[in-house]
N, C-alpha and C positions, 0 to 999 in steps of 0.2 A: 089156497093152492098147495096140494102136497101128492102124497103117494096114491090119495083115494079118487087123483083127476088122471088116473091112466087109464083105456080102455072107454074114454065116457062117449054117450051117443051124440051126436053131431048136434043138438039142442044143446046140450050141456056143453058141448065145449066149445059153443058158437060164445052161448053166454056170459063162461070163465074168460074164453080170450076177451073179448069185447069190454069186459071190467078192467082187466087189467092196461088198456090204451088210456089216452087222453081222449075228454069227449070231441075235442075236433079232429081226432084221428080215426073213432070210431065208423063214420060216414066209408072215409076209403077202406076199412081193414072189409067192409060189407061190401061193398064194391069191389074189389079184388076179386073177394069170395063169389060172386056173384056170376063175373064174367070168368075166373076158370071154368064153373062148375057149365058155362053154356060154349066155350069155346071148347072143353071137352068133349062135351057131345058131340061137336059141329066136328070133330076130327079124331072121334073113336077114343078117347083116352077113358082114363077112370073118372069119374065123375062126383066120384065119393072122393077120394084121393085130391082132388085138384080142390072140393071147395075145404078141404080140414086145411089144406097146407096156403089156402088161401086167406082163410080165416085166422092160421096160426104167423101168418108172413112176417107182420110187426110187431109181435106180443111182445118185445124187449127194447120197444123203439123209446120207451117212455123213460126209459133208463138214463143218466147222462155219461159222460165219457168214462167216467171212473168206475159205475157201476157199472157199465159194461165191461169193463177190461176187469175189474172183481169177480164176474161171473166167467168169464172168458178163463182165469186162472184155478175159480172153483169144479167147474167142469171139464179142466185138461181140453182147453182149447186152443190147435195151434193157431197164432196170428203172426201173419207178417209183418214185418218191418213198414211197409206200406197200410197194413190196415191202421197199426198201434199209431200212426201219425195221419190217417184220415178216419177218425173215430167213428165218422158218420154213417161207414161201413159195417160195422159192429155189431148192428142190432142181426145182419144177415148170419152171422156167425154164433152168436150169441139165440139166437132163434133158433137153430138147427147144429149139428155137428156128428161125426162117427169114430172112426179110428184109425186112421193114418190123416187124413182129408176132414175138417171143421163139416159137422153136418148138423142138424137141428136137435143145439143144448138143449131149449125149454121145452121142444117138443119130443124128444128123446125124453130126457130126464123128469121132466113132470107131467108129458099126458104121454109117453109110449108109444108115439106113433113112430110106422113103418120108417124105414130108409126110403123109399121114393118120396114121401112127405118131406123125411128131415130134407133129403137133397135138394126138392125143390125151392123150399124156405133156405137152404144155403145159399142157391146161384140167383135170388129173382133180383139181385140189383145189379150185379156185374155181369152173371152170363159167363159161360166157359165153353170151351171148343167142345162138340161131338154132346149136347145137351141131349135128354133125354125131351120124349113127348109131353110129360108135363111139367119137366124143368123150364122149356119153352111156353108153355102155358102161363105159368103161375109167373115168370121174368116179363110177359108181355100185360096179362093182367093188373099187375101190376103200372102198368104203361099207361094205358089206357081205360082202366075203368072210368065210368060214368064221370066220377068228379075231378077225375084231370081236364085241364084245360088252358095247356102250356102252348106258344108257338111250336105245331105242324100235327099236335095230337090225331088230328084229324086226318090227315095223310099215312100215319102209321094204323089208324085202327081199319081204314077202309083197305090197304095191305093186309091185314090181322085179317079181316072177312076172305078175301082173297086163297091167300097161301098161307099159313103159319111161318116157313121159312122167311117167308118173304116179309113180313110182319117182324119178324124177331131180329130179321137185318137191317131195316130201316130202326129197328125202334136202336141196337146198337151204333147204327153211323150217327143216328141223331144227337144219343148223347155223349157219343166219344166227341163230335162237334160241338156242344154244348159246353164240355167241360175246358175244351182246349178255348174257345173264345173267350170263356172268362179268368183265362189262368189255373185252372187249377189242375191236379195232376191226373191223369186215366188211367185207371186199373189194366196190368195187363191182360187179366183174365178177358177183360171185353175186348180187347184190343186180336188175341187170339182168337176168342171166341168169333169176330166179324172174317177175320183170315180163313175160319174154318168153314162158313156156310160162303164163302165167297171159292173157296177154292171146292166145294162139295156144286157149286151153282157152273165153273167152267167143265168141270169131267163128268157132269150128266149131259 
């Protein structure tokens, strides 16, 4: 991995990311990729765009807390006080990054892909207010590719077929309830992000 994987054709950098996962993560990073690249179709988006930033989602997930937070300071990336104490966050930041706002470091910095890429791979675990169309792609693909199969999976992807909005809101109440039943703490980005398609869903 270095300067000579920017620019590569979607074979190649199916194959680079895919090396660098763990082989049981490998399944969902193909998955992800999989279902952007047809949820975009299904709602006009880029198609090329949703499966690279699909592909590229976890490339830093293999990392452990400290390597993330190393690459996190080698790439001038800002993290909150909330991420630095839920590391598991990390790899979306460390994935992606830009310049005011974390957007996609390894996809930035070692294959060159666009700002709609890095952005996507920044927001697909938390989700933020006023997403873009394949921000909410690649946040819900993530959700529900083929090899999830969490209680209600099933209720958010037949949503997902439906409406996207409507898909990208379930799949946020689910896990902002998910995180609160087991104690742990909710990013407020998702927290916002559910207020904004909720207050976008009363003034249509």
């Amino acid at each position: 991995v270095g300067e000579n994987d920017k620019g590569l054709s979607f074979e190649r950098l199916k194959d680079v990311s895919l090396s660098l996962h763990k082989p049981s993560r490998v399944p969902h990073a193909i998955g992800v990729c999989e279902t952007a690249r047809e949820m975009a179709k299904k709602y006009g988006a880029d198609e090329t765009l949703a499966a690279r930033a699909g592909i590229l989602h976890d490339v830093t997930k293999a990392l452990n807390a400290k390597q993330q937070l190393l690459l996190a300071e080698k790439w001038n990336v800002d993290l909150t006080d909330f991420e630095r104490a839920n590391p598991q966050l990390l790899h979306a930041k460390t994935g992606a990054h830009s310049a005011k706002i974390s957007r996609a470091a390894a996809a930035r910095e070692i294959f060159g892909e666009c700002e709609a890429v890095q952005s996507a791979i920044e927001w697909h675990t938390t989700g933020k207010p006023n997403m873009t169309k394949l921000e909410k792609i690649v946040y819900l693909a993530d959700m529900i590719e083929p090899n999830r199969t969490y209680p209600g999976v099933e209720a958010i992807r037949a949503a997902a077929e439906k409406d996207l909005d409507e898909g990208v809101l379930l799949a946020l109440e689910r896990t902002i309830a998910h995180l609160q039943e087991e104690g742990f703490a909710v990013c407020e980005d998702s927290v916002r992000a559910r207020a904004f398609l909720l207050s976008e869903r009363k003034s249509s």
